[in-house]
TIBA-338689 format. One record per atom (N, C-alpha, C): x negated, y, z. Coordinates in steps of 0.05 Angstrom, whole numbers, plus 5000, padded with zeros to 4 digits. Atoms other than C-alpha are relative to their C-alpha. Layout:
XYZ;...
***
This chain:
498049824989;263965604049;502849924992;496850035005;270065254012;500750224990;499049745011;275065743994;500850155004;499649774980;275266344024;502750124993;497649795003;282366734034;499450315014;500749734995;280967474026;502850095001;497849875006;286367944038;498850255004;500749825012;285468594014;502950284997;497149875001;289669304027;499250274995;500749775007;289469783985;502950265000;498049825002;292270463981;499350174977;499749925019;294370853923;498149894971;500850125035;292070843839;496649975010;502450175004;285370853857;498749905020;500850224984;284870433908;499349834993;500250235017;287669953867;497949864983;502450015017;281570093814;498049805015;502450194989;276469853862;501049875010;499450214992;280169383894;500049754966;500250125019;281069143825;497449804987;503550105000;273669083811;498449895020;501250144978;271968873872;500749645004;498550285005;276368213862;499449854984;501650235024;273368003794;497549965015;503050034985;265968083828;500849825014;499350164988;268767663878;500849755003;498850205022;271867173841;497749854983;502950095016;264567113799;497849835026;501750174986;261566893867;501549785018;498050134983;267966563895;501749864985;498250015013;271666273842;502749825005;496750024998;276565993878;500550075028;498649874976;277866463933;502050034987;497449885002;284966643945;499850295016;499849614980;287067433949;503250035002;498549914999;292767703981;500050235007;500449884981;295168294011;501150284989;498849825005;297569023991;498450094972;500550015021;296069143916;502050194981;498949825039;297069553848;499949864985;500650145028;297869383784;497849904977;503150055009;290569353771;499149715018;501350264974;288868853834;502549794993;497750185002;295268403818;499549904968;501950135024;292268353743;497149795002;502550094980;285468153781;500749765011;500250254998;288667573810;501049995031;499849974974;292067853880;502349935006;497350015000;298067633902;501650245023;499149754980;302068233932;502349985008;498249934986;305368353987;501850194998;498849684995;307069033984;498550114978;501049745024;305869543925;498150225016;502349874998;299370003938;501550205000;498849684996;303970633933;501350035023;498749934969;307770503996;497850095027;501949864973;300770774032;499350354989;500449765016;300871413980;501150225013;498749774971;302171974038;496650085008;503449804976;296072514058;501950325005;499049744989;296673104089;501949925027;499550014971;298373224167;504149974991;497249904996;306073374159;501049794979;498350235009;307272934098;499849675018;500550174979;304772374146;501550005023;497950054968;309372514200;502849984990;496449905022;315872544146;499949644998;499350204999;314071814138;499249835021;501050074973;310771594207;501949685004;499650264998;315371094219;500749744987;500150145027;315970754154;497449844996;502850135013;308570634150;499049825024;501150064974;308370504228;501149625005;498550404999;313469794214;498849904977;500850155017;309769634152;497649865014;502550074974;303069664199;501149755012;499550114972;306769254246;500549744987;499150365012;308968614199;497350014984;503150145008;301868644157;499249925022;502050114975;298368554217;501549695015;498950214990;302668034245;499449714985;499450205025;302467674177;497149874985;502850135007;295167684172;498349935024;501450324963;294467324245;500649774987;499550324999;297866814226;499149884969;501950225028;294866634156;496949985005;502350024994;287866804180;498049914977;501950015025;283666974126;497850085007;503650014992;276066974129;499750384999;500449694995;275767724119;502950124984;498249755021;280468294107;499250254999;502349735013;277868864062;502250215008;498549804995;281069574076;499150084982;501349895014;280269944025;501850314987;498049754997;281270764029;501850025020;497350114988;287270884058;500149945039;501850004965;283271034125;502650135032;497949934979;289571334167;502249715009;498950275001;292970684151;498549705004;501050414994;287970064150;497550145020;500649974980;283270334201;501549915041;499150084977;287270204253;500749684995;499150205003;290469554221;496749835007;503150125013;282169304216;499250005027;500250044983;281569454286;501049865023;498550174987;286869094316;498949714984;500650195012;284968484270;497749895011;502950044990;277468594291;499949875027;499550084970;279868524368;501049754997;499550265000;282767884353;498849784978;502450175018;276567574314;500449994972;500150025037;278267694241;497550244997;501249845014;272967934204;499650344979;498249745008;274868674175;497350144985;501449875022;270969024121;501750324992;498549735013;272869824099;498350014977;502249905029;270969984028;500750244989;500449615006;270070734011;500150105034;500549774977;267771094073;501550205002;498749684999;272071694105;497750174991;502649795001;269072354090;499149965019;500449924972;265072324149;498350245007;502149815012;260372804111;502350285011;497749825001;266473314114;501650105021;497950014979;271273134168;498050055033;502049984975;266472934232;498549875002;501250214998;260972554238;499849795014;499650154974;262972354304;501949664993;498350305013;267871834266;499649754993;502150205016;262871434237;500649735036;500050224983;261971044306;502949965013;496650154994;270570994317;499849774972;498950065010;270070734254;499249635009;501950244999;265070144270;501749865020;498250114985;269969934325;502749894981;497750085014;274769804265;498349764984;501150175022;270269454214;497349885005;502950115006;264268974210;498150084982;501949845014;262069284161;501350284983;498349765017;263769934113;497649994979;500050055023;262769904042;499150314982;499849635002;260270644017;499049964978;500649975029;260970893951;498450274993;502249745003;255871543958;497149955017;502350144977;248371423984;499750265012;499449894984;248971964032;501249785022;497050014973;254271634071;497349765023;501350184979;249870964100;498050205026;502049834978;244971464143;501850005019;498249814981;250471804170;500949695024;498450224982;253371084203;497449845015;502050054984;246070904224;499550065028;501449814973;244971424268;502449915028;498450114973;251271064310;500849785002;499350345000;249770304307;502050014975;497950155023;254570154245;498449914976;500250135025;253469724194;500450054970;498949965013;254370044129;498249964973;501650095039;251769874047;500850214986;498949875034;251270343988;501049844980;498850245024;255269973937;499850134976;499649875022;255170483882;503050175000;496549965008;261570773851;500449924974;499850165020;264470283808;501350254977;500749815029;266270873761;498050104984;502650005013;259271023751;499449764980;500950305019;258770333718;502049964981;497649975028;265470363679;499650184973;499949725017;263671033645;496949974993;503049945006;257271073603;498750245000;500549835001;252071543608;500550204979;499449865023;254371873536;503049974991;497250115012;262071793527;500350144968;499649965026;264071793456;503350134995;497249975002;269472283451;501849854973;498749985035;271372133370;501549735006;498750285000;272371453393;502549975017;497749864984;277171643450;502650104986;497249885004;281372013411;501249824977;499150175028;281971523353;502049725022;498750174987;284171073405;503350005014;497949924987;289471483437;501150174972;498350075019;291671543360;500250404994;499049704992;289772353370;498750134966;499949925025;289272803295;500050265006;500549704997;287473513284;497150085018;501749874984;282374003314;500150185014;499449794984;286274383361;498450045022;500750124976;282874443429;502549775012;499050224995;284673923471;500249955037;501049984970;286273923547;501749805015;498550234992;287773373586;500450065039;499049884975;292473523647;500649785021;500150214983;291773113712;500650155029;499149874982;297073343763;499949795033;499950144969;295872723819;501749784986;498750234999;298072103836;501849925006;497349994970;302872183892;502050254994;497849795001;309472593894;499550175005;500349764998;307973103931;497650234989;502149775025;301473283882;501550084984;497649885030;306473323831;501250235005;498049794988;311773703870;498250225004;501749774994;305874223888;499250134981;501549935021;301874253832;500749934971;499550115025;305574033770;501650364993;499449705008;310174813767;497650124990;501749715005;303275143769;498850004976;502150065016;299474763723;502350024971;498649955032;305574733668;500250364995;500349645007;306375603675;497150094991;502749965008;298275563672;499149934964;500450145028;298975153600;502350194988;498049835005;305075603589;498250254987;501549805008;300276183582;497349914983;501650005021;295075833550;500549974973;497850045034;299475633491;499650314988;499549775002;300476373488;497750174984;503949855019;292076503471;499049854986;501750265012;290275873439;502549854993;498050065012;295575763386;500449664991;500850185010;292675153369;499949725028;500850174976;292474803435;500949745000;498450144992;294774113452;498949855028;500950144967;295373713527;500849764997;499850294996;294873033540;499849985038;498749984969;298872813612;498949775010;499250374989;296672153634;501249995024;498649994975;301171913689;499049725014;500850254981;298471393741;502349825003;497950215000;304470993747;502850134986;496349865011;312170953723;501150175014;498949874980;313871313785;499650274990;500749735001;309871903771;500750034972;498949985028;312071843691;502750185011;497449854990;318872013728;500750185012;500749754976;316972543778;499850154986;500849745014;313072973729;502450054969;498350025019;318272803672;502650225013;498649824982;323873043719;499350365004;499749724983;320073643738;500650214976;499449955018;319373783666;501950184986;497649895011;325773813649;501150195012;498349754972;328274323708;497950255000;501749734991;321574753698;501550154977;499649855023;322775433652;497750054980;500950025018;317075293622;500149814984;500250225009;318474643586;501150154974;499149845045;321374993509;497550094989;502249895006;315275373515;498349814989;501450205005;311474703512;500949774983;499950185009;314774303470;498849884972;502349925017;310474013418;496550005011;501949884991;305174163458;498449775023;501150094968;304373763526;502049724986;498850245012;304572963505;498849765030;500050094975;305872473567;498849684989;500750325008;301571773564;499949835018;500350164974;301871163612;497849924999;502350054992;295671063647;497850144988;502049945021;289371123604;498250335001;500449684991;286871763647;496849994986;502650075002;279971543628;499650094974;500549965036;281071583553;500550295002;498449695005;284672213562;497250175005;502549884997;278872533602;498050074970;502250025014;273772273549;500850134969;499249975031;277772503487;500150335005;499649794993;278873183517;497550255000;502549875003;274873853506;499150225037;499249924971;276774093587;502149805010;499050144991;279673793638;501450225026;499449904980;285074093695;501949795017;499850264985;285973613751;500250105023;500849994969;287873523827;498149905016;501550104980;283373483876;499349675007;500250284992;280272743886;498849954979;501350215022;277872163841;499650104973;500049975031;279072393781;498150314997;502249825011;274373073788;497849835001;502150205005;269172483797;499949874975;500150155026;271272063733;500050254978;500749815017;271672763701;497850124983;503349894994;263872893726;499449794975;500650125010;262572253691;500649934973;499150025028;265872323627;498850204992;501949685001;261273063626;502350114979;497449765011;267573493609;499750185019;499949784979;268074123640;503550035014;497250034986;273874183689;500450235018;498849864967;278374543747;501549865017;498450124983;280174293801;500950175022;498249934990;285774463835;502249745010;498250144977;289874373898;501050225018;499249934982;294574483946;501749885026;498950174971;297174144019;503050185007;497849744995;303174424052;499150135019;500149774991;302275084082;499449885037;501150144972;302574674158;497249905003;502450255008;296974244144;498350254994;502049875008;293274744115;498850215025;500949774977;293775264173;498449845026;501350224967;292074634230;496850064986;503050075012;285974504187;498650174998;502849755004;282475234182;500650015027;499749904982;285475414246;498249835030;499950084987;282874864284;496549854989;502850115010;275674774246;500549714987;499750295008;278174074219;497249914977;501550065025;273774164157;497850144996;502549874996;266374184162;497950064969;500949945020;264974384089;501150104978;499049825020;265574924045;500849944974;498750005027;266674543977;501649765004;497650245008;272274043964;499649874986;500350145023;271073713892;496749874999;502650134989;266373103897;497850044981;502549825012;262273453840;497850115009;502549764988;260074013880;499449905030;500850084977;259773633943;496949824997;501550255003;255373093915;497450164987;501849825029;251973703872;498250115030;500949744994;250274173932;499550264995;499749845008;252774623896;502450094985;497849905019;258574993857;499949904974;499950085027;257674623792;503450094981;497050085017;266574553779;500450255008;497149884985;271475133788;501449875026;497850204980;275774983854;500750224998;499049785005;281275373857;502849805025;498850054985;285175183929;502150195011;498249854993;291775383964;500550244978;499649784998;292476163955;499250024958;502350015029;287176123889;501849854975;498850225020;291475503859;502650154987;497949845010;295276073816;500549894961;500150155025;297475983739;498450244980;501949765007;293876603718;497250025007;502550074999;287276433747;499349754990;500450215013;287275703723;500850044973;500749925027;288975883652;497550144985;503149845016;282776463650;497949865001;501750204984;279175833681;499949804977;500050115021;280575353627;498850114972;500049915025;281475823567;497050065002;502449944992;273976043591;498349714991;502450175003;271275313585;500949824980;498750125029;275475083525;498250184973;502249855016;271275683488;497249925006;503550034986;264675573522;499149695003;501250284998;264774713530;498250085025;502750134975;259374353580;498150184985;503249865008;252774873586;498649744994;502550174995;246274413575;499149925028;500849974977;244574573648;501849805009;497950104989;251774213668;499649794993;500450235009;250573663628;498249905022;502050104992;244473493655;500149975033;498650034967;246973613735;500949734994;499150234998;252573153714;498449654991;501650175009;247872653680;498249815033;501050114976;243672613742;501449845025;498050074976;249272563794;500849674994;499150225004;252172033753;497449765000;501850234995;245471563754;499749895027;500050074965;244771663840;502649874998;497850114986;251871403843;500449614983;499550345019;250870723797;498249875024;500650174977;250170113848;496949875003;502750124994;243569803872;500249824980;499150285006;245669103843;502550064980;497250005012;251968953791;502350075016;497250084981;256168613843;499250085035;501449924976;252969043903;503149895019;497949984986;260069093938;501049695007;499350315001;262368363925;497649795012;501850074988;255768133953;499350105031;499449974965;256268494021;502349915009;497650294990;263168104034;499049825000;500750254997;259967524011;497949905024;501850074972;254267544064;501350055013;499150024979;259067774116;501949745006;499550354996;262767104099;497549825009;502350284999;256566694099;498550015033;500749944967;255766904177;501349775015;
***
């Protein structure tokens, strides 16, 4: 095969993650492929050379999507151009499905090879999607075994790969060691606050969740929070918001900001209160008890009930993956600072039941990969075609 040029485009922090891991695996069966292509600070450690920073695709929600439309619509327009003319054996999409779905299908029409890795909901959104998507990608890369059926039933090509967090995170995390790591002293409780990746999680959900810690301070004298921030950007966002909220005096002392290291944080932590996405997954897997909370803007939200967009009653990939209510969700209207405090302060007294454990325990074994390098081995056979 020689040496394959992958290019690879990820969107946002944890895109980056598995793009990250997907690049060493890759690298173990390729070791001298070249990667380029849209990248984080995780995949550019990995060995990627980047075009473009992974946060310039960090936009969800209907309305924030149309605020940058044509920003994302000229970046579209020179990747694609830029990966005709280098012509790399495959290019991975990965996430980031409003944005490299389309790029993967224009590519596909003109004989490049095109790979998606992480499946849309299709479980969620429509199932009908599944066969647009196959018009984008040769193959799709799925990180829940659920999802491959669903792309059967309409000709597509799709692999369980696992979820490379299942394989990062052991089945028993050692908090003592966690917190010795992140240098943490005392036996206060311990709650580690995870407002998002992207601006506008912050801008939404960073007021509610500091007035929510505002009041817990207030019952639980003893408290302390640990912030981790996904990038410098968001160090500056939630820092900023900080300083302008009226609760920040209340907290000082109290609420301690760390770069990156959400993983430790999680694992060192006796609760967890988090937005919506990845991280109620790495939460599941660290077996902390959590809330998750969210909120879209008010547009977006009304298209989406009003118009059936969303064909499932739970949100957090806990209770999706659970079939059941296992987490707190606490959306829109719900996402108050008075019900997420009684929500915490509730599981900061009480910890993981036995019963929860053992859910999360299970969940987390179905999601560890067939194979090590499952994911890095379906690219490689779609090269070896």
């Amino acid at each position: 095969m020689g040496s394959p040029r992958i290019a690879l485009v990820a969107g946002e922090a944890s895109g980056d993650l598995l793009g990250a891991a997907l690049v060493r695996d890759l690298k173990a069966l390729h070791p001298d492929a070249e990667f380029v292509g849209i990248a984080g600070p995780e995949m550019r450690a990995a060995g990627v050379t980047a075009w473009h920073d992974c946060e310039a695709l960090a936009v969800m929600g209907l309305v924030e999507v149309l605020k940058h439309l044509p920003r994302l619509l000229r970046l579209r327009r020179e990747l694609r151009e830029r990966l005709l003319a280098r012509q790399p054996d495959v290019v991975i999409g990965i996430d980031a499905p409003d944005f490299n779905l389309g790029l993967e299908k224009w590519l596909k029409q003109r004989g490049i090879r095109t790979v998606h890795y992480v499946s849309p909901s299709v479980w969620a959104w429509r199932e009908g999607r599944a066969a647009k998507i196959g018009t984008s990608a040769d193959r799709v890369l799925c990180l829940f075994p659920m999802e491959p059926a669903i792309y059967a039933k309409h000709g597509v090509e799709a692999s369980f790969v696992g979820h490379p967090l299942a394989a990062m995170l052991p089945m028993q995390p050692d908090r003592d060691a966690a917190r010795r790591a992140l240098g943490l002293e005392g036996d206060g409780p311990l709650l580690a606050l995870l407002p998002g990746s992207r601006g506008s999680e912050i801008a939404r959900l960073g007021p509610v969740f500091l007035d929510a810690v505002a009041l817990l301070r207030e019952r639980l004298p003893g408290l302390r929070v640990l912030a981790p921030m996904a990038n410098p950007r968001c160090r500056e966002r939630f820092q900023a918001l900080l300083a302008a909220h009226p609760a920040s005096l209340a907290l000082h002392g109290v609420l301690h900001l760390v770069d990156g290291r959400a993983r430790e944080a999680m694992v060192a932590s006796d609760a967890v209160l988090l937005a919506s996405g990845t991280a109620a997954l790495e939460a599941m897997l660290a077996k902390r008890p959590m809330v998750v909370a969210y909120r879209i803007a008010p547009l977006t939200h009304f298209i989406v009930k009003a118009f059936g967009l969303l064909k499932v009653e739970r949100y957090s990939l806990p209770n999706v993956l659970a079939g059941e209510s296992l987490v707190p969700e606490r959306m829109q209207a719900d996402c108050r600072a008075d019900v997420l405090a009684d929500d915490i302060e509730r599981l900061l007294r009480e910890g993981l039941t036995p019963a929860h454990r053992l859910r999360f325990e299970g969940l987390h074994e179905a999601l560890r990969a067939p194979t090590p390098r499952a994911a890095a081995e379906a690219v490689s056979t779609l090269l070896a075609r």
